[in-house]
N, C-alpha and C positions, 0 to 999 in steps of 0.2 A: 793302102787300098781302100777302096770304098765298104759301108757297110753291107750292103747284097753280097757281095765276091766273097770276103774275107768269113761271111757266116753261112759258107756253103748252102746258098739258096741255087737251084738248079736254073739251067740254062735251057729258057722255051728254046723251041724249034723256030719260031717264028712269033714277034712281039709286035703287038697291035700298038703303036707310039698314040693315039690319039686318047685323049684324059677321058676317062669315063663321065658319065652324068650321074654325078649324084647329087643328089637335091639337098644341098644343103639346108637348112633350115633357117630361112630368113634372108638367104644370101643378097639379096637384092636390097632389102633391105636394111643390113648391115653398114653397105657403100651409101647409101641414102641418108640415112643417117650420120653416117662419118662424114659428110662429104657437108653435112648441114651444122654440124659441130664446128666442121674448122671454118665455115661463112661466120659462124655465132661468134669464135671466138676473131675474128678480125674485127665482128660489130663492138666487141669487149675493147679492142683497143681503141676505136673511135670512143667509147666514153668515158677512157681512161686520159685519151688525149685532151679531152676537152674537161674532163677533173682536174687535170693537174696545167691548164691553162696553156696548153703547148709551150712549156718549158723544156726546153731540150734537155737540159745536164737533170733534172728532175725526173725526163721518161727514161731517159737510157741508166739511172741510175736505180731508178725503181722497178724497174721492168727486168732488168740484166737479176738484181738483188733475188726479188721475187720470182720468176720463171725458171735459172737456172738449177737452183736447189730446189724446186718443184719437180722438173725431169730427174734429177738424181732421185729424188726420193720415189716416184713411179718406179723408176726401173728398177729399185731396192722391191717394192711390193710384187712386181711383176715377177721378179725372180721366184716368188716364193712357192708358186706352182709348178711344182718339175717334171710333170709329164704330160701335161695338156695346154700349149699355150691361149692365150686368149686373143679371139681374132683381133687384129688394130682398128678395124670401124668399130667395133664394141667398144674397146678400150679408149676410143677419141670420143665416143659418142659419152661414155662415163665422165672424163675428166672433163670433157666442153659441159655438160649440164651443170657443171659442179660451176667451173670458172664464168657461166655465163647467166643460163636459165635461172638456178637456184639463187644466185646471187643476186639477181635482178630482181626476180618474185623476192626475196626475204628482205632487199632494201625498201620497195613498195611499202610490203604488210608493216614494214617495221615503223617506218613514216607515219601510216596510218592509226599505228598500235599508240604512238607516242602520242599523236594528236589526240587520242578518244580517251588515253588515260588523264592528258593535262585537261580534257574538258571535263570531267569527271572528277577530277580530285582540287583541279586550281592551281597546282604547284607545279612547275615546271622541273624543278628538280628533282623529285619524289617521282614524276611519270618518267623521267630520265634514266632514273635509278631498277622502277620496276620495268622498263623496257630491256634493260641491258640484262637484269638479275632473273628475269621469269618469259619476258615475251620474245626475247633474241633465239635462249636455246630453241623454245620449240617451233618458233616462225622457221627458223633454219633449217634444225633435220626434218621440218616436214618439208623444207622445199627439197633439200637434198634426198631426201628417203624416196621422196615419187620416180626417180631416176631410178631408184633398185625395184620396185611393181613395173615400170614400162622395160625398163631391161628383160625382169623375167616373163613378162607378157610376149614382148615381141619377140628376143632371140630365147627361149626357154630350151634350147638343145647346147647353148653355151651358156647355163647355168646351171651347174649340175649338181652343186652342195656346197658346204659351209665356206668350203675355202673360196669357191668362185665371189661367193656373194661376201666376204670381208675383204674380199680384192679388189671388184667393183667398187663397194662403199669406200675402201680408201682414198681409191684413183679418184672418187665422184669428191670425197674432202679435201683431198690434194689440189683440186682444181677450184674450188670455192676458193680455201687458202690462198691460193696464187694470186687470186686475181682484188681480194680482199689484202693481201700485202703489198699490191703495188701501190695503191690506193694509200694505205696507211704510210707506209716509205715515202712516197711522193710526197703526200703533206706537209711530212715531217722535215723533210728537205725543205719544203717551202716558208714552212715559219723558223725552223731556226737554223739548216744549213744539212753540210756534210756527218758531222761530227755527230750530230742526233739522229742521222738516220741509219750511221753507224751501230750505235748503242738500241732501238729498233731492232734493227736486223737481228742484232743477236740474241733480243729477247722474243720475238716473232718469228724469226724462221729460223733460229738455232734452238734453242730450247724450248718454243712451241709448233717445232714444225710440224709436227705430226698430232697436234690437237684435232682440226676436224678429221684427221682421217682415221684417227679412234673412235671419237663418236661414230661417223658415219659406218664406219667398219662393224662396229659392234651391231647397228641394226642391220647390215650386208649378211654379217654370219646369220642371225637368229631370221632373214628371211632365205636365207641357203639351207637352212636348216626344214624350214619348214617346207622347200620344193622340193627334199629328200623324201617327204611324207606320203608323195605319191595321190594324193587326196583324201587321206584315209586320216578321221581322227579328230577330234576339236584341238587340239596341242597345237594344231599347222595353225593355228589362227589366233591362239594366244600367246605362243613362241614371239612372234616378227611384234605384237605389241610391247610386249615385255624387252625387248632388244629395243627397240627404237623409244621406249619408256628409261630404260639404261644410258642410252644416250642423248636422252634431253638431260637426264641427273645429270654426269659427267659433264654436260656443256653449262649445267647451271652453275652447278660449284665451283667449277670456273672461274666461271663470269662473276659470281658472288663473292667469292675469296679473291676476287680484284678489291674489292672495296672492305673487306673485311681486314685482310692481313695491311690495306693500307694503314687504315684505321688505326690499328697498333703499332705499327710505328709514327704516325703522327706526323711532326714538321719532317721527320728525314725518313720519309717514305721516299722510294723511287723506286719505276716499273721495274727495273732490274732486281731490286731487293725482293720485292713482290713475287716477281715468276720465279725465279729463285729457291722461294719455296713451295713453292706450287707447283713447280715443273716434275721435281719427284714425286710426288705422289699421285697430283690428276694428269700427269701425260705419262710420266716412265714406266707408273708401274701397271694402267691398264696395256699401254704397249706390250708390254713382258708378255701379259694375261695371252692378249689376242696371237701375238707370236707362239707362244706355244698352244695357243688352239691351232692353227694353222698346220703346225708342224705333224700335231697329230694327223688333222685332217689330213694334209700331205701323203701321211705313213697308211692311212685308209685308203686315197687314192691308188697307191702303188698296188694295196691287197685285191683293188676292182680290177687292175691289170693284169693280174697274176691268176686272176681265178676266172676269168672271163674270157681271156686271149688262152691259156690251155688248150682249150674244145680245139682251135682254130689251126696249134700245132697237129692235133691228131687226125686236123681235118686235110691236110696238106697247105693249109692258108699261107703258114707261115714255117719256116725249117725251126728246128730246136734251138738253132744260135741267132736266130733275129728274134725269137722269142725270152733269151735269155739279155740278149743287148736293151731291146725294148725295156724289160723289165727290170733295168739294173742303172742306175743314174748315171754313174761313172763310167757306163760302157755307152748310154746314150750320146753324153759329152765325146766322148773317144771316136766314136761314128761318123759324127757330126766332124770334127776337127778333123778326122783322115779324110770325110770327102771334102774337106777345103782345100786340103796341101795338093789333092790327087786332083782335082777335077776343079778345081775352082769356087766362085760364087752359084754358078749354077749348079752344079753339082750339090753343095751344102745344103742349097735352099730343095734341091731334091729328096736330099735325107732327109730332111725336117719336116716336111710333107709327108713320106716315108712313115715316118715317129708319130706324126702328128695325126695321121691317118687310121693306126692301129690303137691309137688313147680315143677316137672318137667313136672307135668299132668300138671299145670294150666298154665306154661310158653308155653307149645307145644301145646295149644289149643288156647292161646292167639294169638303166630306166627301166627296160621291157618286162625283164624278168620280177620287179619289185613293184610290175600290177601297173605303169603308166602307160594308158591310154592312148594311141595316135588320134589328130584331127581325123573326122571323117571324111573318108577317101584318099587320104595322105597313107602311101606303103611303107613297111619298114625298110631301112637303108642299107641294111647288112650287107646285100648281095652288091651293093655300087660301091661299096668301103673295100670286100674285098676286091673287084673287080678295079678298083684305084690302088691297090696296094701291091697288086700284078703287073699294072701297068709302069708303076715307081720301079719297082724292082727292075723290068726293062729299060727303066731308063740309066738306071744306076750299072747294069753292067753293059752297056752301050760302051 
């Protein structure tokens, strides 16, 4: 049975089937931007085509290499928010700035940076060295980092705390990565074959796959952190520096113990030896760090559902068992799964709306109560969340 039926939610007399208006927040905007994301990211392929000299076996090797294990590993972050998902124009518009905009600005600045250092110092290899070791990290997360200020500028109703914003910045590094590994793969195939872009791959997107998306993540959380703050406090403004200061470290040392740990091994240096040791410490183990901030975050997310959506049982909003399913992940899963076997794809995608409609009620009342402000003349949404969650439930026992 479907989730409505089976959690005894009462049967209108008569169900208004037409979707309520509620104003989602940005919603136009969200498709605007998703829809300018995936143009950006087709203009990424034209200059990836004309990088790698339209070599056929070189795109479809470098592209296949680099993209697919980019999608796996999105969907790995994406997973990790389990009761509110993130809209997909947000989520394209994060991973296109990463694989497109950011990359594009940080190739420019980095151009520029190289050139002003070799005029200044005379050495070509010295300006090489401080490009890669000091001017890369922070040319980068601040191209990537402006992706997480216009995210929360423009959708700030779908970013709600620490988790959204280490989710965002990962997807925003995941997409830098992508599009920075085909690039490197392609090359590599071009000077010296298969076999080296082999040995690549697995030092690039097997054991640093998730390089930028730790940097990037880490300034995500500490400006999630800071829209928690409601505007109240100088912390909101030294937090997201201190995070995106964290993450220029992490990308320098890096980039730095590239040439450091080569150094000591000398003539039998190889990248593989190099990441090797480097992958444990600057990518595993901030990994570990930021998963289990998440996870907390996560365990706090479920506590704003639990204390927020209460009122709404006693209000008649919701019955005792759509209240208990909601708030329980493994009964959300269960919901979800019985309206698939029962009613199909439309049906599924009903419950999920359903779920998704009562995490946005209990986030947008949470905001409210912890002192944030509506735009002026902008009303609160409460009363079109429940009046969408009437109307779900209609549809679900249809």
């Amino acid at each position: 049975m479907w989730f409505c039926r089976w959690c005894g939610a009462p049967q209108p007399a008569a169900v208004d089937h037409r979707l309520p208006n509620r104003n989602r927040s940005g919603g136009w905007k969200k498709w605007l931007v998703g829809i300018i994301s995936i143009l950006l990211i087709l203009c990424t392929v034209l200059i990836v085509l004309t990088a790698l000299s339209f070599d056929p076996a070189a795109l479809i090797l470098s592209i296949t290499a680099a993209a697919i294990p980019a999608v796996v590993y999105s969907w790995l972050v994406l997973r990790l928010d389990r009761y509110e998902r993130e809209p997909w124009p947000v989520v394209l518009a994060a991973f296109g700035w990463g694989a497109v905009a950011a990359i594009l600005l940080a190739l420019v600045l980095e151009i520029l940076t190289g050139s002003v250092l070799y005029a200044a110092i005379g050495d070509q290899n010295a300006a090489d060295i401080l490009t890669l070791a000091i001017g890369a990290p922070l040319i980068e997360e601040t191209t990537k980092g402006i992706a997480l200020l216009l995210l929360l500028w423009l959708f700030r109703s779908e970013f709600d705390n620490v988790l959204d914003g280490l989710i965002y910045g990962a997807l925003i590094g995941l997409g830098f990565a992508m599009t920075e590994n085909i690039l490197y793969l392609g090359a590599e195939y071009l000077d010296d074959g298969a076999k080296a872009l082999g040995e690549l791959f697995v030092v690039r997107v097997i054991i640093d796959g998730f390089g930028h998306a730790v940097y990037t993540a880490t300034t995500g959380a500490a400006v999630g952190w800071a829209r928690s703050r409601y505007r109240k406090g100088g912390w909101r403004f030294v937090v997201p520096v201190l995070g995106y200061s964290l993450a220029v470290l992490l990308h320098a040392l890096w980039n730095s113990s590239l040439l450091l740990v080569g150094d000591l091994y000398g003539h039998n240096a190889s990248l593989f030896k190099v990441v090797l040791i480097q992958g444990p410490i600057l990518t595993l183990a901030p990994l570990i760090v930021l998963f289990l901030i998440a996870r907390a975050s996560g365990r706090r997310e479920l506590e704003i559902l639990r204390l927020q959506l209460a009122p709404e049982v006693a209000a008649g909003v919701l019955t005792p068992r759509e209240y208990e399913v909601v708030t329980t992940n493994e009964l959300r899963k269960s919901a979800v799964k019985s309206a698939m076997r029962s009613g199909g794809k439309a049906a599924r995608d009903q419950q999920q709306r359903f779920l998704q409609a009562c995490s946005e009620l209990a986030f947008r009342k949470y905001h409210l109560s912890r002192g944030e402000s509506l735009p002026q003349g902008q009303q609160s949404p409460e009363d079109a969340y429940r009046a969408e969650l009437v109307y779900l439930r209609g549809q679900l026992q249809m």
